[in-house]
C-alpha positions as CSV (number, residue, x, y, z in Angstrom):
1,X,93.1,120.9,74.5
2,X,93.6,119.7,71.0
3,X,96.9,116.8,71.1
4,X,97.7,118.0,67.5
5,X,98.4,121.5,68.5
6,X,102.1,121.1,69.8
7,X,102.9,119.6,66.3
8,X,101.4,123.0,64.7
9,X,104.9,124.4,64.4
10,X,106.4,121.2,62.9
11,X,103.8,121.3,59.7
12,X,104.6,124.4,59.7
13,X,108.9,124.2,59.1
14,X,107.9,121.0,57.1
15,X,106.0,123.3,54.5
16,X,108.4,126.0,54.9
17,X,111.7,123.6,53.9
18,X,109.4,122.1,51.1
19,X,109.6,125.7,50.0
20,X,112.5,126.4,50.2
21,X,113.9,123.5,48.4
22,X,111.2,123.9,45.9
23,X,112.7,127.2,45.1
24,X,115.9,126.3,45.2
25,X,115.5,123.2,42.8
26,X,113.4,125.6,40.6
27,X,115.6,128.3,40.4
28,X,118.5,127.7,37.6
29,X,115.5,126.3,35.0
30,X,113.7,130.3,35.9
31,X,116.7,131.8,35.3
32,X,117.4,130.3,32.1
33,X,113.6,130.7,31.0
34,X,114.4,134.5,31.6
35,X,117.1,134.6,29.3
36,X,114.3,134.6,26.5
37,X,113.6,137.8,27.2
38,X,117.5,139.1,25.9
39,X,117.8,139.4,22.1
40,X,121.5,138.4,21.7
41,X,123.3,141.2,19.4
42,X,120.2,143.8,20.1
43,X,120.1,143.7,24.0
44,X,122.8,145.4,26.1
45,X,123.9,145.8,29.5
46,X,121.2,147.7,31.0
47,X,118.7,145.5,29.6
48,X,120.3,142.5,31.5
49,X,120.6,144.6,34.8
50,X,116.9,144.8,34.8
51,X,116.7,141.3,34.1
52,X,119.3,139.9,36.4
53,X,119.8,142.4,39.4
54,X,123.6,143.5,40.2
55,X,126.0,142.0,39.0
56,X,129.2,140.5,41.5
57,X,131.7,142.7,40.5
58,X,130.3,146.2,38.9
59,X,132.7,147.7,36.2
60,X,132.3,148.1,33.0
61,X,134.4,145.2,32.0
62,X,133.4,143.2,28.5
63,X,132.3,140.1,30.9
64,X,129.7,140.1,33.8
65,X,129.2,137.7,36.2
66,X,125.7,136.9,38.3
67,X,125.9,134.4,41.4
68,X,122.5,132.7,42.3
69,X,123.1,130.5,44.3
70,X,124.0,127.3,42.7
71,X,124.2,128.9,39.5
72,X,126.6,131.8,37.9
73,X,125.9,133.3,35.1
74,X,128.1,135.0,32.6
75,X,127.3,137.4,30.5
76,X,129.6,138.9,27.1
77,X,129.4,142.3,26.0
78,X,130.7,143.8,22.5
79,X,133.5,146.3,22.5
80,X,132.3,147.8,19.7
81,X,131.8,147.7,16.0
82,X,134.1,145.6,13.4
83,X,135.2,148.9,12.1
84,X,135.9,149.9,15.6
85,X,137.5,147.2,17.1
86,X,138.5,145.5,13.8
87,X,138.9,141.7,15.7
88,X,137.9,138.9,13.7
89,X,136.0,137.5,16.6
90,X,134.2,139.9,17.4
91,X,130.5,141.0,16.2
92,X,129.5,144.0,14.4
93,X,127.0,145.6,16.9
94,X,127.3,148.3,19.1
95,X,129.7,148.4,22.3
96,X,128.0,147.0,25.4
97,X,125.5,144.5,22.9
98,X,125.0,141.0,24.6
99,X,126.7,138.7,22.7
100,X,126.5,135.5,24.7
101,X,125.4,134.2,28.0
102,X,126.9,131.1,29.9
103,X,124.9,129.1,32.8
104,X,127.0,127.2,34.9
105,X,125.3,124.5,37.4
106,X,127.3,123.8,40.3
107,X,124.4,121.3,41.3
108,X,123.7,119.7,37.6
109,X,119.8,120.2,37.3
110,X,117.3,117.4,36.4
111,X,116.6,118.2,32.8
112,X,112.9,116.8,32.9
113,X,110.5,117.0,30.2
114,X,113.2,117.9,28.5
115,X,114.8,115.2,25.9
116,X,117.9,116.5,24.1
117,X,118.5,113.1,22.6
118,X,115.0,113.3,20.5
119,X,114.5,116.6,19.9
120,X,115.4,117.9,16.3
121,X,118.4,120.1,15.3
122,X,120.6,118.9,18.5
123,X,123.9,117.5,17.8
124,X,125.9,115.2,20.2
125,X,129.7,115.6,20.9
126,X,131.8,114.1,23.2
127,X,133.5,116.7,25.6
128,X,137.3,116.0,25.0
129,X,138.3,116.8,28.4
130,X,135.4,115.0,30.0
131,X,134.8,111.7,30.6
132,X,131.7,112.3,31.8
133,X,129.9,114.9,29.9
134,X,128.1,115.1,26.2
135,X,127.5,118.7,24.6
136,X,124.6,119.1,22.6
137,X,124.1,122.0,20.6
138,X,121.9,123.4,18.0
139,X,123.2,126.3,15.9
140,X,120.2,127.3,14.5
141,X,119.2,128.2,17.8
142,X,122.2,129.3,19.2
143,X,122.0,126.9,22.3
144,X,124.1,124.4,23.9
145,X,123.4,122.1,27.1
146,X,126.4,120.2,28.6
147,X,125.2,116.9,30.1
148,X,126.5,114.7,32.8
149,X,126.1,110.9,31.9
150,X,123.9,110.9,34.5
151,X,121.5,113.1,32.5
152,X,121.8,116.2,34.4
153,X,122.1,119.6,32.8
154,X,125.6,120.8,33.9
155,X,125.8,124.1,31.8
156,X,123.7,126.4,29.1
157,X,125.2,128.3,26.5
158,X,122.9,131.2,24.5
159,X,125.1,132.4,21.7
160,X,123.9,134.4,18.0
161,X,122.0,131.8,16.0
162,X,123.3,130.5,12.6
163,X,121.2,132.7,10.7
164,X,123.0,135.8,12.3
165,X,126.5,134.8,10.8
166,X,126.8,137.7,8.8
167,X,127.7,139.7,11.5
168,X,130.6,137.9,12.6
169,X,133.3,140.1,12.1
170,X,135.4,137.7,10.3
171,X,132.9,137.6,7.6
172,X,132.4,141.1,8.1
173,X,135.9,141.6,7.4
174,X,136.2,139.4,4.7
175,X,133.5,141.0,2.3
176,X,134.9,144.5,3.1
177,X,138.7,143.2,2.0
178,X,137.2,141.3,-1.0
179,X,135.2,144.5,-1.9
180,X,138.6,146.4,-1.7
181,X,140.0,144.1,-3.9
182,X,137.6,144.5,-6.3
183,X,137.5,147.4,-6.5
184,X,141.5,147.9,-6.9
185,X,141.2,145.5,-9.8
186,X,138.5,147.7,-11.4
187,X,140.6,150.8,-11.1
188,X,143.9,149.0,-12.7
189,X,141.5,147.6,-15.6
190,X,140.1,150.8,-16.4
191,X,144.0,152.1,-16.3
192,X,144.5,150.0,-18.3
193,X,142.4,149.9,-20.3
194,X,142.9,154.0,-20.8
195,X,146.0,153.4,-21.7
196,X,145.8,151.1,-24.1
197,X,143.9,153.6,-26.3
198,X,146.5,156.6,-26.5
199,X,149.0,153.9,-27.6
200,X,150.1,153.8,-30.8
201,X,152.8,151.2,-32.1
202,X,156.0,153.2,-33.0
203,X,155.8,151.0,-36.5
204,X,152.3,152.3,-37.7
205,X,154.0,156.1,-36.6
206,X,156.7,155.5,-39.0
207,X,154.6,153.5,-41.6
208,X,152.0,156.8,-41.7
209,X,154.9,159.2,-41.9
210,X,155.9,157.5,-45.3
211,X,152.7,157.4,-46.8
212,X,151.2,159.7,-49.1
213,X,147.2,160.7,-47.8
């Protein structure tokens, strides 16, 4: 009888909870990898539901939200064009276009190989309401990681890169107003302007009736 054979079943829950914590320590750093596969302003809903599974609440509200575990995710859909929706803060892309997604940590997560404080294009900032906590963010790649002092990753934000600004609508907005404006002040010039060449100075009227031609 082999003496190892009652401890069989013990290797085998060991290996099974080293699994299972594996996964679960794994898990927020897969889902956020996945988000590389969303194009922000291109992608829409249905593209996320393949991604992501079911969302908590099903509707088609502007906001999604995905539980895994110790992570949410929320996901922000466009309500429509600048034209459409005419909102300053909005983004001029099609209704139900992923605009931004938000990873929130309940457990921070180890960042690893990871160093925000080296890598190029990250800025620091001191979270006002936090005494704990540093955002770094880089614009150009429309990212943002909240860190604990303890240098856990509390929180990733995917939102349009710098390069995308353009689509704002508050610069959206802006360009169509300034065109208007030109545009107005063409139309008055050339009124003007019009005008200015069927007038004839009541003196020069009178002088020409008095002359002799």
């Amino acid at each position: 009888m082999n003496p190892f054979s009652n401890r069989q079943p013990i290797f085998l829950y060991a290996m099974i909870f080293a699994l299972c914590v594996s996964t679960v320590f794994s898990q927020p750093q897969k889902l956020v990898e996945k988000a590389s596969s969303i194009t922000l302003l291109s992608s829409n809903r249905d593209d996320i539901h393949r991604l992501y599974g079911t969302p908590a609440i099903l509707n088609d509200s502007p906001q999604e939200i995905f539980e895994f575990g110790h992570t949410t995710l929320y996901v922000h859909y466009s309500l429509g064009t600048c034209a459409e929706t005419k909102h300053p803060n909005g983004w001029d892309v099609q209704r139900e276009t992923v605009i931004s997604m938000f990873f929130d940590f309940t457990k921070p997560i180890e960042v690893g190989a990871l160093d925000l404080t080296t890598k190029k294009g990250f800025v620091k900032f001191r979270i006002r309401d936090s005494v704990d906590a540093w955002s770094f963010e880089n614009d150009e790649l429309g990212i943002r990681y909240v860190l604990k002092t303890n240098g856990k990753i509390e929180s990733v934000s995917i939102y349009p890169k710098k390069s995308e600004d353009s689509r704002h609508c508050d610069a959206v907005l802006r360009k169509v107003l300034s065109t208007l404006e030109s545009n107005r002040f063409q139309a008055s010039r050339s009124s003007i302007s019009a005008s200015d060449e069927k007038f004839v100075p009541p003196c020069l009227i009178r002088l020409s009736n008095n002359q002799n031609f």
